[in-house]
RODO-2510 file (C-alpha; in nm, 4 decimals, decimal comma):
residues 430
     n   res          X          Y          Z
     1     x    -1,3225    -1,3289     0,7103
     2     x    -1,2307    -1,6188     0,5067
     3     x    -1,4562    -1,9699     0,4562
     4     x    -1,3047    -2,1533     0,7070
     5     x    -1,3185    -1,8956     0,9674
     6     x    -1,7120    -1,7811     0,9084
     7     x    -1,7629    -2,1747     0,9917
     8     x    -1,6654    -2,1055     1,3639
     9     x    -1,8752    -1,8581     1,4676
    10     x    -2,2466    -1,8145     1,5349
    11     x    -2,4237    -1,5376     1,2820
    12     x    -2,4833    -1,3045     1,5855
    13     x    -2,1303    -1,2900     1,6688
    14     x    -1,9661    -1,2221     1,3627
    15     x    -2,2407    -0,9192     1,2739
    16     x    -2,1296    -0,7840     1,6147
    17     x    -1,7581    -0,7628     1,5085
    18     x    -1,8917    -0,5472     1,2164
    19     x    -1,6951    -0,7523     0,9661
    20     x    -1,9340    -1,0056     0,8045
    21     x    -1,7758    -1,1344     0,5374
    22     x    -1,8070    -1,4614     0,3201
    23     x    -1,4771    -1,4952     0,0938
    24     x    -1,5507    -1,8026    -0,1757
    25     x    -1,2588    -1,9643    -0,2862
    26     x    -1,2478    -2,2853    -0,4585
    27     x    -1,2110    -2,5613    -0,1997
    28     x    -1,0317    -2,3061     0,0092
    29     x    -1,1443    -2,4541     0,3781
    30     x    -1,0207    -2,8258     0,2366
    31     x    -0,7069    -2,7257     0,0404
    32     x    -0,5099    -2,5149     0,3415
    33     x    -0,4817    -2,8156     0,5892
    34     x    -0,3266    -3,0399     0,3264
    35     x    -0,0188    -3,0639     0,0811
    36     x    -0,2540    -2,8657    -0,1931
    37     x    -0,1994    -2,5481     0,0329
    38     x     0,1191    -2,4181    -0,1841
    39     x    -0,1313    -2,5018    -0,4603
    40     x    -0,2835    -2,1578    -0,6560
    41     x    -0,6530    -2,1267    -0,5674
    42     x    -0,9270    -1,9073    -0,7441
    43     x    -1,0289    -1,6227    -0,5315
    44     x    -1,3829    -1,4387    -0,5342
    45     x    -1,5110    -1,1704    -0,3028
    46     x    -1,8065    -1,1561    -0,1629
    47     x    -1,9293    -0,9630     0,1297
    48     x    -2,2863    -0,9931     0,2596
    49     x    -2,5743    -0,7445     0,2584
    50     x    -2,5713    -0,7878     0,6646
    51     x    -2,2086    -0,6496     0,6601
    52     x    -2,2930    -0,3736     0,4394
    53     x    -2,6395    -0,2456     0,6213
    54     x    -2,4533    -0,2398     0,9419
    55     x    -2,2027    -0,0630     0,8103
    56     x    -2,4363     0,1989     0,6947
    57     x    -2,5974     0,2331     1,0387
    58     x    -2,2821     0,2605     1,2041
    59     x    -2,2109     0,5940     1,0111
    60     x    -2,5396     0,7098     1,0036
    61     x    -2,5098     0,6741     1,4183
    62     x    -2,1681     0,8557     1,4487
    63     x    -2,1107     1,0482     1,7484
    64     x    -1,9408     1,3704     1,6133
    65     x    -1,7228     1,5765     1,8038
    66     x    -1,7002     1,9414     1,8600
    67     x    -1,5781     2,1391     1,5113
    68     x    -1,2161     2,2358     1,5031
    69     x    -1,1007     2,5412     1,6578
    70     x    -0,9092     2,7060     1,3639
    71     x    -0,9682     2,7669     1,0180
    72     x    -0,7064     2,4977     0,8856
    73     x    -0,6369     2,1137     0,9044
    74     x    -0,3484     2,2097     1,1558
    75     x    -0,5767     2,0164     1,4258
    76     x    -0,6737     1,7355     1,1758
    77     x    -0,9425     1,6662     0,9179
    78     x    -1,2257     1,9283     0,9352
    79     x    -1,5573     1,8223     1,0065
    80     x    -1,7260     1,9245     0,7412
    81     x    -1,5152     1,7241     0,5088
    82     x    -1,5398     1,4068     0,7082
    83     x    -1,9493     1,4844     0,7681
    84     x    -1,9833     1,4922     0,3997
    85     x    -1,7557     1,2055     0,3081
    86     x    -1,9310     0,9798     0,5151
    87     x    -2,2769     1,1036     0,4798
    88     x    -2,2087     0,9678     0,1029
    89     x    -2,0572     0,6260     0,2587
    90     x    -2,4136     0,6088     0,4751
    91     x    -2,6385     0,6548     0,1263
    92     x    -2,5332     0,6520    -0,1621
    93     x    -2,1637     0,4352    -0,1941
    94     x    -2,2216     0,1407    -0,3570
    95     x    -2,0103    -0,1400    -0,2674
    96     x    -2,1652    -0,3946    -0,4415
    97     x    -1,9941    -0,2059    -0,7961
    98     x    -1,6931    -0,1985    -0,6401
    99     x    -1,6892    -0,5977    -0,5569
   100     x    -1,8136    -0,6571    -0,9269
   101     x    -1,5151    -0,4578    -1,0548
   102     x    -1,2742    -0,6516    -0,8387
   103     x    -1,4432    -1,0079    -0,9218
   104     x    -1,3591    -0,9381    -1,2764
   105     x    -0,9989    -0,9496    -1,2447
   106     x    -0,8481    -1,2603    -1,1904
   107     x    -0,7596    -1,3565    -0,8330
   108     x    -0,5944    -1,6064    -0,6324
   109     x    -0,4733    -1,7319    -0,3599
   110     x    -0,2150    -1,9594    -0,1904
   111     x    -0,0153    -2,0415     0,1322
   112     x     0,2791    -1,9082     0,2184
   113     x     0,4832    -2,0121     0,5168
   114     x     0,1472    -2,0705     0,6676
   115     x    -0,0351    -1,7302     0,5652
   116     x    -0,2898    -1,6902     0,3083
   117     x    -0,1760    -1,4681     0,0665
   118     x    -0,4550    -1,3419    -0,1886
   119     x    -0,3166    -1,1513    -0,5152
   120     x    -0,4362    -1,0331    -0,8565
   121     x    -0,2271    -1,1919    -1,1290
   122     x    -0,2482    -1,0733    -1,5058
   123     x    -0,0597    -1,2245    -1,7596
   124     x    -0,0078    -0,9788    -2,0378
   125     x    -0,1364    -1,1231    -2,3889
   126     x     0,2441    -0,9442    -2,5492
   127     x     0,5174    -1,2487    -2,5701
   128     x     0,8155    -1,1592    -2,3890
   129     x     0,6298    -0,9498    -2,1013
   130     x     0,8328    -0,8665    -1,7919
   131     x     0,6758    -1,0466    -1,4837
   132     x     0,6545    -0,7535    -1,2193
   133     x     0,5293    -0,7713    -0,8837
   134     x     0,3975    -0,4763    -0,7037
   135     x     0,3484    -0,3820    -0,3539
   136     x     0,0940    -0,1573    -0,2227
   137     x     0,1470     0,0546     0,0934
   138     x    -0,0618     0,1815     0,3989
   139     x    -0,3312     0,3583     0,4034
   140     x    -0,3754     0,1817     0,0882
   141     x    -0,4205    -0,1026    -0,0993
   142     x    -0,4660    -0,2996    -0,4337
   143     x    -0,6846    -0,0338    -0,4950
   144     x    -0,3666     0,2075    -0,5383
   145     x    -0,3106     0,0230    -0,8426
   146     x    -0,6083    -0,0727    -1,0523
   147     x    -0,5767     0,2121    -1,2822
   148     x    -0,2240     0,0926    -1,4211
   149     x    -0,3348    -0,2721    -1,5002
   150     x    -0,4388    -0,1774    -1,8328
   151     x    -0,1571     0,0320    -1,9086
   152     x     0,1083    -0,1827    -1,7807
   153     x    -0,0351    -0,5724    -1,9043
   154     x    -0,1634    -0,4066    -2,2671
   155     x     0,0322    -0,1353    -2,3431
   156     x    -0,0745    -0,1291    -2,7325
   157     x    -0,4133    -0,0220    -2,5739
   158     x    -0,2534     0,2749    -2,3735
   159     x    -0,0152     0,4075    -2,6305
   160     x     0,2565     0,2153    -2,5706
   161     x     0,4661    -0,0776    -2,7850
   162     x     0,3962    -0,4643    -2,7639
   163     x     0,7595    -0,4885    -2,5984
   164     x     0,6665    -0,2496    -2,2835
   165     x     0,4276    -0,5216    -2,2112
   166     x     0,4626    -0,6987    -1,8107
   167     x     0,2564    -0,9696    -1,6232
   168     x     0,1693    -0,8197    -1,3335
   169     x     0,1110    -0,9503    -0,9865
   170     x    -0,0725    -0,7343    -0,7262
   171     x    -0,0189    -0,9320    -0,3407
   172     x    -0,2468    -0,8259    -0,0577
   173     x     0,0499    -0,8092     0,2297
   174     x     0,0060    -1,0235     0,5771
   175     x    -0,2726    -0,8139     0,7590
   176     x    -0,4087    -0,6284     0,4724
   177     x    -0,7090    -0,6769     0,2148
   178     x    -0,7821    -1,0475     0,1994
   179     x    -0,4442    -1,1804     0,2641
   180     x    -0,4632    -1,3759     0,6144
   181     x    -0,3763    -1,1824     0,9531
   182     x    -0,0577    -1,2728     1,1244
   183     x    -0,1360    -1,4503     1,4498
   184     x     0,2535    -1,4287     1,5708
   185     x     0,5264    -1,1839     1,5196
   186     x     0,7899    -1,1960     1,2651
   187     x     0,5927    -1,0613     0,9558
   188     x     0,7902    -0,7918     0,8508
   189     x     0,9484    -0,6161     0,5438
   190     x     1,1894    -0,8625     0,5631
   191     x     0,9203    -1,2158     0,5433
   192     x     0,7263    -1,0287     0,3067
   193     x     0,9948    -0,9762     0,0468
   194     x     1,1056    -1,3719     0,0992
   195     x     0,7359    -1,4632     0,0446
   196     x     0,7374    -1,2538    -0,2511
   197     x     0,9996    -1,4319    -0,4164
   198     x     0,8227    -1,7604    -0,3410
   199     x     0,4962    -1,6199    -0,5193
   200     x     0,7272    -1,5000    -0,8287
   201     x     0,8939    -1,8602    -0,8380
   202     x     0,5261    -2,0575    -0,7551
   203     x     0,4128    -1,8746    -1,0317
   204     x     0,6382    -2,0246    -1,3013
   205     x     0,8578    -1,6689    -1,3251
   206     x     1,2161    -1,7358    -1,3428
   207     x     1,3205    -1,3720    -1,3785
   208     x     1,0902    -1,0194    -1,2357
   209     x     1,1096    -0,7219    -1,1165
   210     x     0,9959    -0,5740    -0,8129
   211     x     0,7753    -0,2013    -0,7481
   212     x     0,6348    -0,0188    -0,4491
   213     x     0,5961     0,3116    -0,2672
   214     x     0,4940     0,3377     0,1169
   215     x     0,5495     0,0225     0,2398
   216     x     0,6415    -0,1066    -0,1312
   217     x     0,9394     0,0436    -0,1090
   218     x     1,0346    -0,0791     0,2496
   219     x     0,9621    -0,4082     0,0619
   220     x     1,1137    -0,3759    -0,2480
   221     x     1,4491    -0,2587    -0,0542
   222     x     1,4560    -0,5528     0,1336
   223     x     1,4141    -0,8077    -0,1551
   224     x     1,6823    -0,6372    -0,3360
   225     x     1,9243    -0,6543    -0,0231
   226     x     1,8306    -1,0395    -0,0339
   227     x     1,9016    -1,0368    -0,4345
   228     x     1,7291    -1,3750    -0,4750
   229     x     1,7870    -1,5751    -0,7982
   230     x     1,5875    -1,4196    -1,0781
   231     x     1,4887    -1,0676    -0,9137
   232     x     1,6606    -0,8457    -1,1704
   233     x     1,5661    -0,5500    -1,0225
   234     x     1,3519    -0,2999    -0,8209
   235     x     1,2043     0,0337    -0,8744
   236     x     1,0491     0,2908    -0,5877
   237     x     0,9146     0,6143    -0,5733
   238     x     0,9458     0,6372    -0,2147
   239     x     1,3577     0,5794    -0,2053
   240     x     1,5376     0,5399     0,1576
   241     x     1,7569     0,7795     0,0548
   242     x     1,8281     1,0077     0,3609
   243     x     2,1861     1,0054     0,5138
   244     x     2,3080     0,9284     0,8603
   245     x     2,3858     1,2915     0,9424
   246     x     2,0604     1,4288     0,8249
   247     x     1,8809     1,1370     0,9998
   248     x     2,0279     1,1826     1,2709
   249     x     1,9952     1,5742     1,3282
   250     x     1,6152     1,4871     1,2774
   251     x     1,5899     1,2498     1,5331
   252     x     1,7528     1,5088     1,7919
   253     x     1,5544     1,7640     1,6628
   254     x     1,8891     1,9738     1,5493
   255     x     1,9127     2,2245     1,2547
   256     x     1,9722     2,1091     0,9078
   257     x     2,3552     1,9633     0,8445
   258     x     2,6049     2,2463     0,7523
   259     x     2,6615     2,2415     0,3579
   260     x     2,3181     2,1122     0,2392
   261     x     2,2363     2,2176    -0,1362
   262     x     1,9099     2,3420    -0,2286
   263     x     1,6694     2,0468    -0,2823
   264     x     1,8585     1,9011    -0,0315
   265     x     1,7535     2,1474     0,2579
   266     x     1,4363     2,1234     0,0730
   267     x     1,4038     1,7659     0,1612
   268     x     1,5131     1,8273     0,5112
   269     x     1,2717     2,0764     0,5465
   270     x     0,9914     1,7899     0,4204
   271     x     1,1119     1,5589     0,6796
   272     x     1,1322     1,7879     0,9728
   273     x     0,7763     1,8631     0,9250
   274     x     0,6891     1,5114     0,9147
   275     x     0,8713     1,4306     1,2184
   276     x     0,7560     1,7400     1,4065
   277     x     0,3943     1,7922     1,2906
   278     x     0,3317     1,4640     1,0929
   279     x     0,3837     1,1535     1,2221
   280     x     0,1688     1,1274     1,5172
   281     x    -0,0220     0,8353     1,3089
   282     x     0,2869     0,6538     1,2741
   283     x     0,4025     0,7016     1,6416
   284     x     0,0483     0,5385     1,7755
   285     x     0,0769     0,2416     1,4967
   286     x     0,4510     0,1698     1,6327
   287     x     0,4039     0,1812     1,9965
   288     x     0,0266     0,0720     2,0234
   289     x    -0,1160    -0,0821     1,7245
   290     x    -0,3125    -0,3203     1,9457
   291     x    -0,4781    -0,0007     2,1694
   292     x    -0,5601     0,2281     1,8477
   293     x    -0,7210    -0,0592     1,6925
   294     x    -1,0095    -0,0522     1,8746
   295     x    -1,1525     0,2430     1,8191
   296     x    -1,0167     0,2002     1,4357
   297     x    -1,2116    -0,1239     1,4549
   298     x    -1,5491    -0,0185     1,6108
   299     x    -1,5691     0,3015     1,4835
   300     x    -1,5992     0,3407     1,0759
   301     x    -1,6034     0,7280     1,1247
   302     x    -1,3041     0,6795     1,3152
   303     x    -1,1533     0,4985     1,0448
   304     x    -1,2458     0,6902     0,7454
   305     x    -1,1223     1,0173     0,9046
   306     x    -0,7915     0,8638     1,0276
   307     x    -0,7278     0,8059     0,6227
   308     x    -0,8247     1,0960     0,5043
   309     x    -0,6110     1,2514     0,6829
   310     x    -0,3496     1,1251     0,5445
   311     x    -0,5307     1,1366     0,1832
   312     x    -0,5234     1,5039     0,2519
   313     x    -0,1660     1,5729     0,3169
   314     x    -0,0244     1,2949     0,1169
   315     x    -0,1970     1,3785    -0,1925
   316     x    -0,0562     1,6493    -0,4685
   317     x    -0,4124     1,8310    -0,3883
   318     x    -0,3498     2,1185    -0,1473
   319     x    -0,4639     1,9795     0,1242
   320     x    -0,7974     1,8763    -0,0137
   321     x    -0,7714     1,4545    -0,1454
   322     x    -1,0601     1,5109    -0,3586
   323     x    -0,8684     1,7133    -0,6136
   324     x    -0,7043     1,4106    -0,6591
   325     x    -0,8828     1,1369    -0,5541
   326     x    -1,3068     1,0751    -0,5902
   327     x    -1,5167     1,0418    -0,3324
   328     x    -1,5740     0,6428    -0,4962
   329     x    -1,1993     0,5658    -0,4487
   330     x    -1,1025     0,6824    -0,0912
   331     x    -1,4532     0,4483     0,0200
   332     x    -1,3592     0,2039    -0,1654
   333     x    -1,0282     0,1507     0,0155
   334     x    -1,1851     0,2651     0,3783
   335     x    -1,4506    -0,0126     0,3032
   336     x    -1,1643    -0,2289     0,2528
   337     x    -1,0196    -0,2330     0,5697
   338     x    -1,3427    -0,2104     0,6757
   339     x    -1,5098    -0,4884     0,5635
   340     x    -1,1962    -0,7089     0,6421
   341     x    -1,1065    -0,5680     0,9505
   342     x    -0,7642    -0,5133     0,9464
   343     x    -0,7287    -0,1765     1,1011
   344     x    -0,4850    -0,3049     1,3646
   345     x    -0,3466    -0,5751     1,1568
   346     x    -0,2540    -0,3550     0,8658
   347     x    -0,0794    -0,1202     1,1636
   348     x     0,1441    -0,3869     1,3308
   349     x     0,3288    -0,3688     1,0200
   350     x     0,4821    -0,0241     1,1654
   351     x     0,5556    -0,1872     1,5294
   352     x     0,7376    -0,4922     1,3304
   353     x     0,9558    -0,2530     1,1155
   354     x     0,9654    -0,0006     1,4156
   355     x     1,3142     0,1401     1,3249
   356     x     1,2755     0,2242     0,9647
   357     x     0,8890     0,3620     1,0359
   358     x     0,9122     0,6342     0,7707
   359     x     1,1680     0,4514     0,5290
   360     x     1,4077     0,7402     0,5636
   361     x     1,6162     0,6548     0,7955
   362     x     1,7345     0,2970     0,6319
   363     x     2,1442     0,2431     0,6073
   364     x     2,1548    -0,0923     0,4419
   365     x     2,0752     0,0402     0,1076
   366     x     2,4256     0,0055     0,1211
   367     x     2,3959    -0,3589     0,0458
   368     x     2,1943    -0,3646    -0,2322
   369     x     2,3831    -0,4539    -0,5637
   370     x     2,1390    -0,5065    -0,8258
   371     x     1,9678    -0,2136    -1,0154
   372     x     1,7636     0,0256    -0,8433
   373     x     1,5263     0,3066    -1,0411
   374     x     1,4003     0,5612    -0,8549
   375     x     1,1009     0,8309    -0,9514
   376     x     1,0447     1,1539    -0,7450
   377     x     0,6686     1,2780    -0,7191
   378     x     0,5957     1,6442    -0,6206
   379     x     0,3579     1,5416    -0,3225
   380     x     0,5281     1,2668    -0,1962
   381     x     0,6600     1,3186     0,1975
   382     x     0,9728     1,4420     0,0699
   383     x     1,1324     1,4527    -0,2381
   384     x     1,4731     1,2389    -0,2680
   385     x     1,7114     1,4269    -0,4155
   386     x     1,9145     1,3028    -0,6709
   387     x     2,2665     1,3764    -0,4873
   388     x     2,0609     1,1198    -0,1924
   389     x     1,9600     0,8806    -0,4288
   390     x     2,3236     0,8415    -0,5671
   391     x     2,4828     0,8114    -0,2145
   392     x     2,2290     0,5504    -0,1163
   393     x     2,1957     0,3370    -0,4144
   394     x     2,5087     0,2322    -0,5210
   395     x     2,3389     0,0675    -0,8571
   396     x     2,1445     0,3689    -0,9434
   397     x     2,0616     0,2984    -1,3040
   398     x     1,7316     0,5428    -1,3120
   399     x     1,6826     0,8912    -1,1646
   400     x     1,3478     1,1017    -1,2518
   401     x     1,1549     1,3521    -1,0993
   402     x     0,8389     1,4339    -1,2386
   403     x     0,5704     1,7179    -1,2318
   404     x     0,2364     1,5509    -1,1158
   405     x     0,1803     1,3226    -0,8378
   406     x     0,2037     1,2286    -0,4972
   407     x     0,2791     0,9795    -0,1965
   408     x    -0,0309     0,7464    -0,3976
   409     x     0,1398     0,7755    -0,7223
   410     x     0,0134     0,4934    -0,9107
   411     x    -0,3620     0,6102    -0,8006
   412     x    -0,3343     0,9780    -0,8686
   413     x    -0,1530     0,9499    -1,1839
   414     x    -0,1494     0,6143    -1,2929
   415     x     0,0102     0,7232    -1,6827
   416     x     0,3290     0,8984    -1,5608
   417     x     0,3462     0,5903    -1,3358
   418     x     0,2887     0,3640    -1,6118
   419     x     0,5363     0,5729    -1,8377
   420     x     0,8047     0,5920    -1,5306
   421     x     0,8244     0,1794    -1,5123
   422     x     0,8370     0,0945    -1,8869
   423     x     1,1099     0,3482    -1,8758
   424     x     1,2687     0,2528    -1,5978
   425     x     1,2880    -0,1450    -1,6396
   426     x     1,3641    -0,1096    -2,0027
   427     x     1,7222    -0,1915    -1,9970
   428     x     1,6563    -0,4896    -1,7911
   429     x     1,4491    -0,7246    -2,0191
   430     x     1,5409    -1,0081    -2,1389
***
């Protein structure tokens, strides 16, 4: 909740939303309602000790359910796991280290067609560092990407060469983090990639490049379709690769296309899961984002085990997130969302973009002409084959698949990601 906003309520009510939070930005509640909104603001988190105590009695009053019937996740996340991630969210977590991390990076925020959009910007101390935005996905966050901010803005430091070097801006989208909530339709992949560009350009970046998986991709597509002056490219490593056939037999539920190579039924195989088995989350967030937001809102439990969920299967862990990701960073995300309580607003997202939900089925890749790099991750959904890639992309100027990783690749293995992009973008500095 956001200076202005905490102004209009009394104390009582905004501790019973469970989402007491006091954002301080510089002159924030003055600058939005005059011609200084386009102007870039410092940005500085801080949520109060009443929203964190009643956070922690929230968990530590969780009504459990019954424990799962079978020995496997097949029914959902176990309640053991859940039991003992939160029982470590009720104690021990400590936000407060988290919000000191975050309020040493430098943040900002401006207006953008109206909305609020907060975003870490680092400008690399190389000359001649590529300005690249990235955009984070669902269930995640900037938090996906802190670990490749070093790497990426100081490569000398990482192993790398002064002319790998990018600035690097990390956006919050509409609905997520500390960005503003949408209070009308029309934010989707589309707006967001438009507002993009205007950050790049408000920013003093003539030329950039453009990264995401999840969502990022979905993002990252769409700004490249719109090719606006100065984007030179994008890169994804979750590609909308799949062709109209194979879409299609997935969406009647029909066997795999005759004449399907190996990786390719592979990937089909990946996908019919997803759509069988998997994408129950999806299907709520699409057709009722407003009804599972309430529960998602009320309960923290709730939340937390609706991510992990998807921790667990998205993951390159087994089935277990916590092979790949600590018990520190899957809280510190949760208590994002939390804290800021976008549950429901992060998940309208999915009913705005409703057809291309799972950024597989997506045709007007077709009508992308600038370079597009794509790297495959062993955990991710599915893995794009190449002979995909090369129908979809027209521009395909980078093709990888790589050994470690998964769906949260920057998170889980932030120096093949790091290595991936200075590859990647190479050809295309300036």
């Amino acid at each position: 909740m956001k200076t202005n906003r905490t102004n209009r309520h009394s104390l009582s009510n905004v501790i019973a939303t469970g989402a007491l939070i006091l954002i301080a930005a510089t002159g924030f509640a003055q600058q939005k309602n005059t011609a200084d909104a386009a102007a870039i603001r410092p940005y500085h988190i801080s949520v109060s000790e009443e929203a964190i105590t009643d956070l922690r009695n929230r968990v530590n009053a969780t009504r459990w359910p019954a424990q799962e019937t079978v020995t496997d996740q097949s029914q959902g996340v176990k309640l053991a796991q859940i039991q003992g991630l939160v029982k470590y969210w009720g104690t021990d977590y400590d936000w407060h280290k988290t919000e000191t991390k975050l309020n040493a990076l430098p943040q900002f925020i401006t207006t953008i067609d109206g909305l609020d959009i907060q975003f870490i910007h680092i400008r690399s101390k190389h000359k001649n560092a590529l300005p690249l935005i990235i955009t984070h996905g669902w269930p995640g966050s900037f938090f996906e990407l802190l670990k490749v901010i070093g790497p990426l803005t100081d490569p000398t430091a990482y192993g790398g060469k002064a002319e790998d070097a990018f600035d690097l801006v990390i956006p919050s989208m509409p609905g997520y983090g500390f960005s503003e909530k949408p209070t009308g339709t029309g934010w989707g992949p589309e707006k967001i990639g438009t507002a993009w560009d205007v950050l790049m350009k408000r920013l003093g970046y003539k030329h950039y490049v453009s990264q995401g998986g999840d969502w990022g991709s979905v993002v990252a597509d769409a700004m490249a379709r719109q090719a606006p002056e100065g984007l030179l490219g994008i890169h994804v490593n979750m590609p909308a690769t799949v062709p109209a056939d194979v879409a299609q037999a997935l969406k009647n539920g029909d066997p795999a296309p005759a004449g399907l190579s190996v990786k390719e039924k592979a990937a089909f195989a990946s996908l019919n899961k997803l759509y069988t088995r998997g994408g129950g989350y999806a299907g709520m967030m699409v057709t009722r984002p407003q009804t599972l937001g309430y529960g998602l809102t009320d309960s923290p439990v709730g939340l937390a085990s609706f991510f992990l969920d998807k921790f667990n299967e998205w993951t390159y862990s087994g089935g277990n997130a916590e092979k790949s990701l600590t018990k520190n960073e899957m809280l510190d995300d949760i208590s994002l969302y939390w804290f800021t309580n976008t549950a429901n607003s992060s998940a309208q997202l999915y009913w705005e973009n409703n057809t291309n939900n799972f950024n597989v089925v997506e045709q007007k890749t077709q009508d992308i002409k600038i370079p597009v790099a794509v790297t495959v991750f062993p955990g991710e959904i599915y893995q794009a084959p190449k002979s995909w890639a090369e129908r979809a992309y027209k521009n395909l100027s980078y093709f990888n698949e790589v050994n470690k990783g998964g769906h949260f690749a920057s998170w889980e293995e932030p120096q093949i990601f790091t290595l991936e992009l200075r590859t990647a973008f190479k050809s295309l500095r300036k």
